[in-house]
RODOFI-345063 format. One line per 10 residues: their letters; for each residue x, y, z of C-alpha. Coordinates in steps of 0.05 Angstrom, whole numbers. Example, Ala and Ser with C-alpha at 12.3 -4.5 7.8 and 13.67 -1.06 7.14 Angstrom:
AS = 246/-90/156  273/-21/143;
***
This chain:
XXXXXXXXXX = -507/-1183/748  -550/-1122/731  -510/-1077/782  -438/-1103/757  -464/-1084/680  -485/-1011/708  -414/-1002/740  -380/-1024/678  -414/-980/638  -407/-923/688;
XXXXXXXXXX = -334/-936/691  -327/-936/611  -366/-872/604  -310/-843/656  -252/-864/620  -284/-837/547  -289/-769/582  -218/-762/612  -189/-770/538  -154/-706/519;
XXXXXXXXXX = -125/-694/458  -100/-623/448  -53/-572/401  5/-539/449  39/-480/413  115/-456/441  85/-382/428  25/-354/392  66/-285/369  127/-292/334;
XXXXXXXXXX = 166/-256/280  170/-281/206  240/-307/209  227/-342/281  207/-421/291  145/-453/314  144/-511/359  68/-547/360  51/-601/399  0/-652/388;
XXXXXXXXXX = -15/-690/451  -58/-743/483  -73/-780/549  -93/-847/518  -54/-890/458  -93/-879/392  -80/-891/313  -95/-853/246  -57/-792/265  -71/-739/217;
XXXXXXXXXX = -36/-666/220  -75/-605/196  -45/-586/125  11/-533/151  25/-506/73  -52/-489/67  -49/-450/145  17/-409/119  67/-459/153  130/-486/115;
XXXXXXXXXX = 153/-561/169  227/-549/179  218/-606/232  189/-665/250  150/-704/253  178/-732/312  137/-772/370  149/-776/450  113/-818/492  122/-822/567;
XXXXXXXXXX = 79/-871/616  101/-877/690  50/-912/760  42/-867/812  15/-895/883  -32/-946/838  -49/-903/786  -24/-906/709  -17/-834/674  -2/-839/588;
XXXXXXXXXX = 16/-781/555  33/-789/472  59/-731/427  72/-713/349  116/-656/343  137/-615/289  171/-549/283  147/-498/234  167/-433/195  124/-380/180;
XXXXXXXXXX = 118/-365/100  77/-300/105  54/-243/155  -14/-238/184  -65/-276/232  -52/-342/208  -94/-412/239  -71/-482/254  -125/-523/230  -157/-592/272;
XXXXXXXXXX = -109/-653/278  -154/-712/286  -138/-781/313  -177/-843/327  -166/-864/406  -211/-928/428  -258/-933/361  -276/-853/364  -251/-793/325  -211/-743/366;
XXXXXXXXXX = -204/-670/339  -158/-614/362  -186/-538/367  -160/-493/315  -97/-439/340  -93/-370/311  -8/-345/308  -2/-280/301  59/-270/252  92/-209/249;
XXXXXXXXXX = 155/-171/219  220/-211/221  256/-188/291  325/-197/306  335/-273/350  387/-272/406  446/-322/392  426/-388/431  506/-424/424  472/-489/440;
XXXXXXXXXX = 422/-486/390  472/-470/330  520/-507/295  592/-478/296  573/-431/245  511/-394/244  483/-366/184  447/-317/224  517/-283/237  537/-294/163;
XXXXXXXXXX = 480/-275/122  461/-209/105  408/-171/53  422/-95/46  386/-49/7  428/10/-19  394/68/-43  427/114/-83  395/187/-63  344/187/10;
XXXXXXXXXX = 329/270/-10  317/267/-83  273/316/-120  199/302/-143  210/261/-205  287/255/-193  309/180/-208  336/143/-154  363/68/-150  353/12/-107;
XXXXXXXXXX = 400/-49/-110  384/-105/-60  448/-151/-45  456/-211/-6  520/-214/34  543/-280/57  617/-303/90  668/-342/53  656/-410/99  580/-422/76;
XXXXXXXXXX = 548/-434/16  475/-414/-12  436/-465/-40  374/-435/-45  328/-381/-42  255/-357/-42  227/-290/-42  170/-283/16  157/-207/19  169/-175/-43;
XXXXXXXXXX = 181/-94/-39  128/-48/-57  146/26/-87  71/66/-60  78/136/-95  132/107/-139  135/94/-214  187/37/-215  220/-3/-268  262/-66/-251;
XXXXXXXXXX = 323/-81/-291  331/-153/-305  396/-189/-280  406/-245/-334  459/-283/-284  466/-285/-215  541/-278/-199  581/-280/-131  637/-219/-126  683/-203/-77;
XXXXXXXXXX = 662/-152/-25  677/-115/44  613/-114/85  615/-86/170  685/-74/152  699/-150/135  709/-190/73  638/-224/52  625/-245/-23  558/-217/-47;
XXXXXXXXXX = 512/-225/-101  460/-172/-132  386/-199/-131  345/-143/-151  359/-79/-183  301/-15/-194  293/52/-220  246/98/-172  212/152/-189  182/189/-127;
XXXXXXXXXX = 113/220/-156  88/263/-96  134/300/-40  139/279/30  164/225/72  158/162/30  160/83/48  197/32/7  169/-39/43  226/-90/53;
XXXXXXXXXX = 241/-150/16  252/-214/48  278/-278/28  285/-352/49  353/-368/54  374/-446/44  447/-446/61  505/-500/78  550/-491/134  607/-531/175;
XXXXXXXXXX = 612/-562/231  658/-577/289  663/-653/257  709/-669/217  720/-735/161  769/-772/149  812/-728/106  806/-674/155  751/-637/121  687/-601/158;
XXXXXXXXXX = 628/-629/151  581/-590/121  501/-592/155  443/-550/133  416/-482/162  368/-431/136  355/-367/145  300/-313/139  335/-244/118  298/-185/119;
XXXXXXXXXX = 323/-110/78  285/-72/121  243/-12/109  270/50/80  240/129/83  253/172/24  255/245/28  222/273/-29  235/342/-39  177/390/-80;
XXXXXXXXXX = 192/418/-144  213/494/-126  150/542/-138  207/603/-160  202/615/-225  160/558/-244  121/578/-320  47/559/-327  57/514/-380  105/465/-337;
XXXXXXXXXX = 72/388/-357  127/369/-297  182/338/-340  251/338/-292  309/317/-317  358/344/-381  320/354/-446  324/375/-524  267/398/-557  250/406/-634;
XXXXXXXXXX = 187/415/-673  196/403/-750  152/387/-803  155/335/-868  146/404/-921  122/470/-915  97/480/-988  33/435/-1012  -7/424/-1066  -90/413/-1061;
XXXXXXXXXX = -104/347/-1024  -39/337/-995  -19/336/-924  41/341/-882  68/317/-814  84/355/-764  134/316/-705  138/348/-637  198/311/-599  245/307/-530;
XXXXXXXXXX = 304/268/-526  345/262/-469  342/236/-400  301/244/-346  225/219/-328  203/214/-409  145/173/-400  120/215/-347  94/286/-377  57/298/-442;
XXXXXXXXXX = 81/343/-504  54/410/-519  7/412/-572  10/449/-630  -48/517/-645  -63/511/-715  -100/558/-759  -180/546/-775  -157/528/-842  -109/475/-835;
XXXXXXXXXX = -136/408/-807  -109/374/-763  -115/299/-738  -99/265/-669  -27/254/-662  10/178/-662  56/177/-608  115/139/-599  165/124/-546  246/101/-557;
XXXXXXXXXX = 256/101/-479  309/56/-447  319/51/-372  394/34/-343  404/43/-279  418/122/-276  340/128/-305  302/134/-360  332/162/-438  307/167/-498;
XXXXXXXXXX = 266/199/-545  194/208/-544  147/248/-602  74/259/-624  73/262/-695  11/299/-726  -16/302/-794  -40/360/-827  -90/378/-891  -97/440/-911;
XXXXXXXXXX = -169/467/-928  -160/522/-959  -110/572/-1016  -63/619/-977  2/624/-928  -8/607/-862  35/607/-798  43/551/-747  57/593/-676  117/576/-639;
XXXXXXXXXX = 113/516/-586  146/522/-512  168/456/-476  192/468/-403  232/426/-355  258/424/-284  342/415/-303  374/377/-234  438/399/-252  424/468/-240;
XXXXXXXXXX = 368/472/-199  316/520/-237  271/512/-299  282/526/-364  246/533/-424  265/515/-506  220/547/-551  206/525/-627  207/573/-691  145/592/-717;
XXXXXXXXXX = 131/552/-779  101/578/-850  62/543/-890  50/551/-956  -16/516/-1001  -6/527/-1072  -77/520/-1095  -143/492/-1077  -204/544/-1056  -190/605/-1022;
XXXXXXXXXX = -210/616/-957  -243/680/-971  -285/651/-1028  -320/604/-974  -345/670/-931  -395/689/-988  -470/683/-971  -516/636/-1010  -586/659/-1022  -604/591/-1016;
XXXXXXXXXX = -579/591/-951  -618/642/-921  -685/612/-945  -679/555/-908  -658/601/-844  -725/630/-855  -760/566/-860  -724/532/-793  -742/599/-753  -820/592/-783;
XXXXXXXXXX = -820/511/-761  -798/533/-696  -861/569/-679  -909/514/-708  -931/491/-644  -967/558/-633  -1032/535/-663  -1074/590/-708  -1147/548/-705  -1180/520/-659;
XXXXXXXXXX = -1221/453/-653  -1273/456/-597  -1305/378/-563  -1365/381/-523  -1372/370/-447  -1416/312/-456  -1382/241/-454  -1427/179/-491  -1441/117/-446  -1383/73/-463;
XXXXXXXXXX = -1431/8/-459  -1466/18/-530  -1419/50/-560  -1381/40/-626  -1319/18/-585  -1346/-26/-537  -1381/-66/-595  -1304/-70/-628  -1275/-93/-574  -1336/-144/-557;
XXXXXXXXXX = -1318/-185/-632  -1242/-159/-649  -1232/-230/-617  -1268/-277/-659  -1244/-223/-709  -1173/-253/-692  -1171/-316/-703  -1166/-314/-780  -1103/-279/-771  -1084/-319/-718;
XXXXXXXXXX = -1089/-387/-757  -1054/-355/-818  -999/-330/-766  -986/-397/-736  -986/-434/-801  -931/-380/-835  -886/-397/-758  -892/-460/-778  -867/-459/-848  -822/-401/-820;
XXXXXXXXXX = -787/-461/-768  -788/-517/-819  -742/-465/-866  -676/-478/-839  -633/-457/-891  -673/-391/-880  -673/-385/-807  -599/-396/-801  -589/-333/-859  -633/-295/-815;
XXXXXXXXXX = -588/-308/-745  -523/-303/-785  -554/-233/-813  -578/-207/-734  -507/-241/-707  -469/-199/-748  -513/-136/-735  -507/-151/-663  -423/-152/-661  -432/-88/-714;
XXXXXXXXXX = -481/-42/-679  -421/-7/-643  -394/6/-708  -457/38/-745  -465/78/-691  -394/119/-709  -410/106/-791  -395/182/-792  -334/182/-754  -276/152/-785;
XXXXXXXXXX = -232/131/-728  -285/106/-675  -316/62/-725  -253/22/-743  -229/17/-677  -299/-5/-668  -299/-52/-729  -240/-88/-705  -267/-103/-637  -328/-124/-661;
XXXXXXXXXX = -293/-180/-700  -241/-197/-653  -305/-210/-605  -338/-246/-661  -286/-292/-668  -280/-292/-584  -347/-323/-580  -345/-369/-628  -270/-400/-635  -262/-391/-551;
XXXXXXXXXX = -199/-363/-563  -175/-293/-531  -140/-235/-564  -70/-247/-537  -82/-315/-591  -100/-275/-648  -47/-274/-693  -61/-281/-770  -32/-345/-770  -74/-376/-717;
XXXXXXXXXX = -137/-345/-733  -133/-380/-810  -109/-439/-789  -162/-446/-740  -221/-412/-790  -201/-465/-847  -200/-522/-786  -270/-516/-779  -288/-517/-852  -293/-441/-872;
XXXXXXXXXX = -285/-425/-941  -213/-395/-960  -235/-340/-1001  -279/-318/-937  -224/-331/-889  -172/-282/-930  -221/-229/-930  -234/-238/-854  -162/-225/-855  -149/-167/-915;
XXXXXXXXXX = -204/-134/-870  -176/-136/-803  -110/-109/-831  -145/-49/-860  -177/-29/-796  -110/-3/-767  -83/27/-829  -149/47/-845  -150/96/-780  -90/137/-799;
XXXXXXXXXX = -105/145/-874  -150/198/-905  -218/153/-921  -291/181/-950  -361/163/-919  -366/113/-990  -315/73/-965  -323/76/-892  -403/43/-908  -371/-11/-959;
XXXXXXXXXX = -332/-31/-909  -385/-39/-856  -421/-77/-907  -373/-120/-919  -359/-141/-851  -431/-159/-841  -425/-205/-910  -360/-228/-878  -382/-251/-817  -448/-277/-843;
XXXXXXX = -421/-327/-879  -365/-344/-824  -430/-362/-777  -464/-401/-839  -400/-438/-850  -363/-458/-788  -373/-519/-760;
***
């Protein structure tokens, strides 16, 4: 009995061994547009099958699942031999893997190795006519990119317009973009197509209806061969079949296809170094140029804007604007640019300006020297360059600039007394210390140090007892961390209380952070609206919450306006009040 137990048990252990259960690819390299075929199979019947999930490995199941077994006695001896099969579709480029299938074959969990698939560009697939319906969508589908210039100039516009091209017997039912084109060494702007529509076309010499996807505006920004990366799409199409119904009519099965542009090399041509000026900022295209200011004649205190402006078309965003050389006299403040730039599809127009504002320090006439703007015109080939008038202008009263060169007696005392404070450290006496050092043990320190403990503990028992008083004060502690709060979003801000536009664009970010941190809400939320609605939500007082608001406005208007050192510190002030009492009042 003991010998017919061992043999079963042998014989068991055998057949646990033999089980297989294994992934079979068709290929491990294939093209993005080309079909997978994977193959789960076993040698012994089993339940639970689970697949690996095929979205998560970079798969898209076009097929399947679909099962085959096969079982067949050979000279005594059974062979089994079960398969799930599915058929798969790429859905991006790379080294992708096929996760573990598992299944459960006689009470114990079976697991497949992982597969890596190396996925490459889409590549062109032989027609297979017993594959394929009666019409193929590979021979009816099309994307073409056309490209308006492949030699333009550096910072010449070109256009690229993607169209899908499809034959009059199928129809598109859907489509997904898998590759999407990237413009390296480009600026790009894509125009948006509000409504795909089907026109009539000739493609390869044939009628085909197409429709335009995608439409951009390239600008090339270095010379050399450039790359434009393909775009490829997903293509869910109907198309007929040799069947017909009852009426006569094609039946109509589904196909899909994966279409690829291609790649595309631009020759980008450098700007010609003949005759280029110094002062060339690299604008290219056709250009008007005007400097002109509000007034030429002010009074004391007044000030006037000076706006520096191209119009016309070509690569406006892409250069800067001279800047004006003013006199020592006149002041003048960082400029506030502004763009009107449209793109079409033959590039970028429009206007673009810096608009600068001016105060005069100072009596007297004073001249504004004549501004150059240069640009590369494509219609002719060479550069050319508008220059401005020089401009006059004329303060009416006020101190006179020579009145400010006079020397101040005053002045040159204290000259005299910074050059005699920079030689202090040169001392004129001496203090000599002996040699000798005392014995520290003995000595008037060591007996300090020896009782400044027992010293102590007076202070220390007063100390403890005011913390204590110090924690049961709520009211007080919270004034105190509303007080350091606010100090801690302002400290940015003090630092520029001299400086009139860092310290509001300071002040404004340290409140939008303030109310960051403690509404949870981010700045794309923080319209005037939502921040009072919120504020009064949580209990804030109105009057606090309006001047939260009256002082947020101010910030940005505050900026651009003429504003003293007085106001600049009530206004810190009164953010710290502000947002002291936010922090004592929201709840």
């Amino acid at each position: 009995m003991k010998k017919i137990l061992i043999l079963l048990f042998l014989i068991t252990n055998s057949l646990f061994a033999q089980v297989q259960f294994e992934a079979k690819v068709s290929k491990t390299s294939l093209g993005l547009n080309e079909r997978l075929r994977v193959d789960f199979t076993m040698n012994a019947d089993g339940d639970d099958f689970v697949a690996p999930n095929f979205e998560a490995c970079g798969f898209k199941v076009v097929g399947g699942p679909s099962q085959s077994v096969s079982q067949s006695w050979v000279n005594g001896r059974s062979s089994f031999n079960k398969s799930y099969i599915f058929i798969l579709l790429p859905t991006q480029k790379g080294t992708l893997t096929l996760k573990q299938a598992s299944i459960e074959i006689n009470g114990q969990i079976y697991k497949t190795l992982p597969v890596k698939i190396n996925v490459t560009n889409a590549v062109e697939i032989p027609k297979d006519p017993n594959e394929m319906p009666a019409v193929s969508a590979d021979d009816n589908l099309y994307l073409v990119a056309d490209i308006s210039k492949t030699n333009p100039y550096l910072n010449e516009p070109i256009t690229v317009v993607y169209k899908l091209y499809f034959s009059y017997n199928i129809g598109i039912t859907n489509w997904r973009e898998l590759n999407k084109p990237k413009y390296n060494d480009f600026w790009s702007q894509n125009i948006d197509i509000k409504q795909l529509k089907a026109e009539d076309g000739t493609f390869k010499g044939e009628r085909y209806r197409y429709v335009v996807l995608r439409k951009t505006v390239l600008y090339p920004q270095k010379s050399g061969k450039l790359e434009i990366e393909p775009l490829s799409l997903d293509i869910d199409c109907q198309v007929p079949t040799n069947k017909r119904n009852f009426w006569g009519q094609a039946l109509l099965t589904e196909d899909s296809k994966r279409v690829s542009a291609g790649s595309k090399i631009i020759n980008v041509r450098a700007l010609p170094e003949k005759g280029k000026p110094e002062d060339f900022s690299g604008a290219v295209g056709r250009f008007d140029f005007k400097v002109k200011p509000s007034k030429t004649t002010l009074k004391n205190g007044e000030s006037m804007d000076l706006d520096i402006s191209v119009a016309g078309t070509g690569n406006l965003k892409l250069f800067t604007l001279p800047k004006p050389v003013l006199p020592s006299a006149l002041e003048m403040y960082d400029p506030v640019h502004d763009e009107n730039v449209t793109t079409p599809l033959t590039g970028m127009t429009g206007r673009i300006s810096d608009k600068y504002t001016i105060i005069p320090q100072y009596k007297g006439n004073y001249q504004i020297k004549p501004l150059s703007f240069t640009y590369f015109d494509l219609g002719s080939g060479s550069y050319k360059t508008i220059t401005s008038e020089p401009i006059t202008v004329n303060v009416l009263d006020g101190p006179s600039s020579a009145s400010s060169g006079k020397t101040n007696p005053n002045d040159v005392t204290k000259a005299k007394l910074e050059v005699a404070k920079s030689f202090a450290y040169i001392k004129q006496k001496t203090s000599l210390m002996s040699m000798e050092k005392e014995d520290f043990i003995g000595s008037g320190l060591f007996y300090s140090l020896v009782f400044l403990p027992f010293l102590a503990i007076p202070f220390f028992v007063v100390g403890k007892k005011r913390k204590e008083a110090s924690d049961n004060d709520v009211v007080g502690n919270r004034i105190k961390k509303s007080n350091a709060l606010a100090k801690k979003y302002l400290g940015e801000a003090k630092k520029h209380l001299g400086n009139k536009e860092p310290f509001y664009i300071a002040l404004e970010k340290a409140m939008h952070n303030f109310l960051k941190a403690k509404l949870h809400i981010e700045t794309s939320e923080m319209s005037k609206e939502k921040i009072s609605e919120i504020l009064l939500s949580r209990k804030a007082n109105p009057e606090t919450v309006s001047n939260f608001i009256q002082l947020t406005e101010n910030c940005e208007l505050a900026r651009y306006a003429f504003s003293s050192e007085s106001a600049i510190q009530n206004d810190y002030d009164k953010a710290v009040v502000i947002i002291s009492e936010l922090e004592k009042q929201l709840k």
